[in-house]
C-alpha positions in Angstrom: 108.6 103.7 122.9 109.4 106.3 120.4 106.3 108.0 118.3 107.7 106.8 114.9 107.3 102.6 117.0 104.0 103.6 118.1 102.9 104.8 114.5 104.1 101.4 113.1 102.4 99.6 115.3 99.1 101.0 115.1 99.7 100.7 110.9 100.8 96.8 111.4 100.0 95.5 114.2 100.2 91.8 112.7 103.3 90.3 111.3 103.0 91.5 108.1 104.3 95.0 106.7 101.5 97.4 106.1 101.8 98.8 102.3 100.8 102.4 101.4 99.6 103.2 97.4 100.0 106.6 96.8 99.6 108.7 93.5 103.0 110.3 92.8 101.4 113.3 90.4 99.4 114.6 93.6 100.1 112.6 96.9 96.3 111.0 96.9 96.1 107.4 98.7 95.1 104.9 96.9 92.9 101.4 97.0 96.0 98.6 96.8 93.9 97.3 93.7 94.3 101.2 91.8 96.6 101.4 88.9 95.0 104.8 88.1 94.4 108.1 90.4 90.8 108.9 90.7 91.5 112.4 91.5 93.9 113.3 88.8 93.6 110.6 87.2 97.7 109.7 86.9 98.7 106.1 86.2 101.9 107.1 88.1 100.8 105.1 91.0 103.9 104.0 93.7 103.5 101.1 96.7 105.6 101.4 99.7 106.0 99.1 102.2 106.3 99.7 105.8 107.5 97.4 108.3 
């Protein structure tokens, strides 16, 4: 098993894809329910799924 198949399966280990909220302005990770960055306080907020 590669280390990229055991990283995704420790993120989602369920069926479901695991999703990652990041601020774009300075890389912080975010709260899924953040539409603003608390450290820089951005609103340039992007979700990425993994699966």
């Amino acid at each position: 098993m590669s280390v990229l198949s055991r990283v995704r399966r420790f993120i989602s280990p369920g069926d479901e894809p695991a999703v990652v909220v990041e601020c774009r302005q300075c890389g912080t990770t975010l709260e899924a329910s953040r539409d603003r960055c608390p450290e820089c306080g951005s609103d340039d907020v992007v979700a990425t799924v993994i699966d």
